[in-house]
C-alpha positions as CSV (number, residue, x, y, z in Angstrom):
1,X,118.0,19.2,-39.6
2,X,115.0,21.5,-38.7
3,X,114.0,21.3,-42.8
4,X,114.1,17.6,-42.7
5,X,111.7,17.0,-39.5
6,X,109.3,19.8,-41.0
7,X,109.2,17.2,-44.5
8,X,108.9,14.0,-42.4
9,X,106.0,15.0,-40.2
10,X,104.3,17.6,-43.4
11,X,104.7,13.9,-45.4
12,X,103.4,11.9,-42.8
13,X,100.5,13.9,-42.2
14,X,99.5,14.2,-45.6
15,X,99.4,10.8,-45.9
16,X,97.4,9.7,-43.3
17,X,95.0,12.7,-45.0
18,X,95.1,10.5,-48.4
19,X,94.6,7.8,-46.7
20,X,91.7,8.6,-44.0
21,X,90.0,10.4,-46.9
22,X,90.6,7.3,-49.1
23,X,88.9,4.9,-46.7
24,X,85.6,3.7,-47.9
25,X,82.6,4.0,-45.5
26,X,81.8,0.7,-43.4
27,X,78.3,-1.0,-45.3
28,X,75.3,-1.3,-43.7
29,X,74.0,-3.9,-42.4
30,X,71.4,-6.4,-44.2
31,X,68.8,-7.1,-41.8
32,X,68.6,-10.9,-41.2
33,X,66.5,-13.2,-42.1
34,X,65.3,-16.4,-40.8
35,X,66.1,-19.2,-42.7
36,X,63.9,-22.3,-43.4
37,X,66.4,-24.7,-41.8
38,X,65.9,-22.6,-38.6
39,X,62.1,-21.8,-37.5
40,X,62.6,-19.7,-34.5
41,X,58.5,-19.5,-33.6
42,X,57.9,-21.2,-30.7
43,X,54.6,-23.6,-31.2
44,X,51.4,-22.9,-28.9
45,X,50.9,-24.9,-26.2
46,X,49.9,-28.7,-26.9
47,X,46.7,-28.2,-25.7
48,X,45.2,-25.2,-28.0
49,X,47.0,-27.1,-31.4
50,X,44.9,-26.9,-34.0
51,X,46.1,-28.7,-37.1
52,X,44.0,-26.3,-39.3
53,X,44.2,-23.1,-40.1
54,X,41.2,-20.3,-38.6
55,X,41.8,-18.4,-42.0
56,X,38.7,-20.2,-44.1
57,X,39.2,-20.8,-47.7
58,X,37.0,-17.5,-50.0
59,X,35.4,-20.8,-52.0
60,X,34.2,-22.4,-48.9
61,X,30.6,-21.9,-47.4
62,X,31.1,-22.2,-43.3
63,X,29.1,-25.2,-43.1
64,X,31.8,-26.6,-45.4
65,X,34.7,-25.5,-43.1
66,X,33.3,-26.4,-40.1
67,X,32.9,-29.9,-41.3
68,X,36.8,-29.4,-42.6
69,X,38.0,-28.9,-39.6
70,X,35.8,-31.8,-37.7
71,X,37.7,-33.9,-40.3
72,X,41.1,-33.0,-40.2
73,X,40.8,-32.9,-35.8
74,X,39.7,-36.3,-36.1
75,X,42.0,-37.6,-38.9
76,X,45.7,-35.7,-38.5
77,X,47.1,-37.8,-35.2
78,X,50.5,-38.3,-34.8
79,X,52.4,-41.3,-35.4
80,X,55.5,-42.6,-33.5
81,X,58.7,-44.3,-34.5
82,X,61.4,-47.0,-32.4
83,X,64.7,-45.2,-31.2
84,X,66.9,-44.5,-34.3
85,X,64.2,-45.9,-36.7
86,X,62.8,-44.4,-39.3
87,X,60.3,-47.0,-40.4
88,X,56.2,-46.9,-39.9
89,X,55.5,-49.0,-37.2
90,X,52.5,-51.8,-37.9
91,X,50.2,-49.8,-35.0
92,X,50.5,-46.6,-36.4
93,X,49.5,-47.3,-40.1
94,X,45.8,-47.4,-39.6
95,X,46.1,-43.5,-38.6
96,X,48.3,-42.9,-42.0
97,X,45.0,-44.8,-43.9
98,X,42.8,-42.1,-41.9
99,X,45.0,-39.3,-42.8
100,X,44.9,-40.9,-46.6
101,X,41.1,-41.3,-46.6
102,X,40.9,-37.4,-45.1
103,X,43.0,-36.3,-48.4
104,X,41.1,-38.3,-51.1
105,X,38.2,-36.5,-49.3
106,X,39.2,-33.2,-49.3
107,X,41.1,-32.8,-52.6
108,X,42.6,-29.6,-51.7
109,X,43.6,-30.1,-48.9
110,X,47.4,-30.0,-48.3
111,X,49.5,-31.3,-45.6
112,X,52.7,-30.4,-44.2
113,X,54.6,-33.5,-42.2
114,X,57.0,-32.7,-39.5
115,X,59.6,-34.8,-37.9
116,X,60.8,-34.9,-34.9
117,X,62.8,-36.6,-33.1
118,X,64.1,-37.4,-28.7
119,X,66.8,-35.1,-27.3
120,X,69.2,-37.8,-27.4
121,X,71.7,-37.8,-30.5
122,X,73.6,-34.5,-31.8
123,X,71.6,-31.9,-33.5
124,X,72.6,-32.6,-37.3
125,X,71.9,-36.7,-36.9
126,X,68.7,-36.1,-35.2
127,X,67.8,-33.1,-38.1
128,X,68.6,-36.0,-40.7
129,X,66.8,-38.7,-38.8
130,X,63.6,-36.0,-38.8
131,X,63.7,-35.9,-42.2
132,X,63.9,-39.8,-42.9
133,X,61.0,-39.9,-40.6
134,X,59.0,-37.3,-42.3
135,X,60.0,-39.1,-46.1
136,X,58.7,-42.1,-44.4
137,X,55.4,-40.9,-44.0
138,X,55.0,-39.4,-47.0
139,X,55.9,-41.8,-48.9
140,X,53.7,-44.3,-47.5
141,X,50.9,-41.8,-47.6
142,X,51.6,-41.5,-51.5
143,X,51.3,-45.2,-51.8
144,X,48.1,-45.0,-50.3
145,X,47.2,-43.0,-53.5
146,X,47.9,-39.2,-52.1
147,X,49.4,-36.9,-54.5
148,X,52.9,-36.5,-53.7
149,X,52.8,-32.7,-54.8
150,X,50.1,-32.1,-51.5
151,X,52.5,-33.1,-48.9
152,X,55.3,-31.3,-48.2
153,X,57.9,-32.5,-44.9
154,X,60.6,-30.5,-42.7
155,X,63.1,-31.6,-40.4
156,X,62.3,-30.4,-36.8
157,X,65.3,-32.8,-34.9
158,X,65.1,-32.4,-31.5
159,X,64.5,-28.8,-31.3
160,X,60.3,-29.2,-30.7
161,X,59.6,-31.4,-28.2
162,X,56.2,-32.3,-27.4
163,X,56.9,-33.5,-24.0
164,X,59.4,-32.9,-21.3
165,X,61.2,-35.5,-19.3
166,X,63.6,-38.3,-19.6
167,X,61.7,-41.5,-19.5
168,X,61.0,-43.5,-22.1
169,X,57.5,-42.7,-22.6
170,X,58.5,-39.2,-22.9
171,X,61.1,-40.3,-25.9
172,X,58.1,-42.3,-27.2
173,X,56.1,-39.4,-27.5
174,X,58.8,-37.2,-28.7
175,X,59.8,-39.6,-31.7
176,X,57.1,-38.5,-34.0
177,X,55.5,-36.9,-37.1
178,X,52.7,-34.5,-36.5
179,X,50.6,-33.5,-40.0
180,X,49.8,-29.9,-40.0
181,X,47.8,-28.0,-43.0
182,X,48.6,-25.8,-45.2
183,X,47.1,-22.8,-47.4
C-alpha cells in the first residue's frame, strides 16, 4: 500500500511541476490610450477661451497674426439650437455668414465645429444629437461657399457644458456649437 501512496503523490507532484512550468507568463499591459470619442481634457475656463491658437503660423509676419486673431475673436460666436432640434435657427445665421466671410478671408484657416448639447437626454442620444448639430453647421457653412475639407465637427453631448444650472437659459446656452481653429 506504502508503494502505491509513494506513486500517487511522486505523480501528482510531477504534474503540477509540468504544469506550473508549462504556464505561460501573464502579458503586459498596453498602456491606454484615449480615444477620439472620449476627450478627457477639461476646457479652460469660459472666460480665458481663445478660439485661436498662441502657436503663430512660420509663414506669417505678426502684424499678420495679430490681425488673425482680431478676426477670428470677432467672427467665431456660438450659435444655439431649440430643445431636440438640430436645425439653424433664423437669428443665428447672420453669425454663420460672419464665420463664412472670416474663411473666404483667411483661406487657410481651418475650423473645428463642436456640438453640444443640455444635460437632459441619455448620453448616446445627446452624442448623436451633437453631431447632427455640428453637420448642421457645417453644412450650411459649405453652402455659404466654405470648403467642406476646412471644417471638421465632433460630438461633445452633454459632457461640456458651458453653463451650470437648470433653467432654461442655462439649456439655451448649453445647446450649441462653438467654432474653434485648427493647425
Amino acid at each position: 500500500m506504502r508503494p502505491v501512496r509513494t506513486l500517487l503523490v511522486l505523480g501528482f507532484s510531477l504534474g503540477m511541476a509540468m504544469i506550473l512550468a508549462c504556464k505561460k507568463p501573464e502579458p503586459t499591459p498596453e498602456p491606454s490610450r484615449p480615444t477620439p470619442t472620449t476627450p478627457k481634457v477639461e476646457p479652460p475656463p469660459a472666460d480665458t477661451r481663445a478660439p485661436v491658437d498662441n502657436a503663430r503660423p512660420a509663414d506669417m509676419s505678426a502684424a499678420k497674426y495679430a490681425e488673425f486673431q482680431k478676426a477670428a475673436q470677432a467672427a467665431l460666436k456660438d450659435i444655439n439650437f431649440d430643445l431636440d432640434q438640430s436645425d439653424i435657427r433664423d437669428m443665428d445665421r447672420p453669425k454663420l455668414q460672419t464665420i463664412a466671410s472670416f474663411m473666404k478671408a483667411y483661406t487657410s484657416a481651418r475650423l473645428m465645429i463642436e456640438g453640444h448639447c443640455d444635460e437632459r437626454g441619455t448620453v448616446e442620444y445627446n452624442l448623436a444629437l451633437g453631431d447632427r448639430r455640428a453637420a448642421a453647421a457645417q453644412s450650411y457653412l459649405s453652402g455659404l461657399g466654405v470648403n467642406r475639407d476646412r471644417l471638421n465637427t465632433i460630438s461633445y453631448g452633454k459632457e461640456k457644458p458651458k453653463v451650470t444650472g437648470t433653467s432654461e437659459e442655462s439649456f439655451l446656452i448649453n445647446r450649441r456649437c462653438e467654432f474653434k481653429l485648427q493647425n
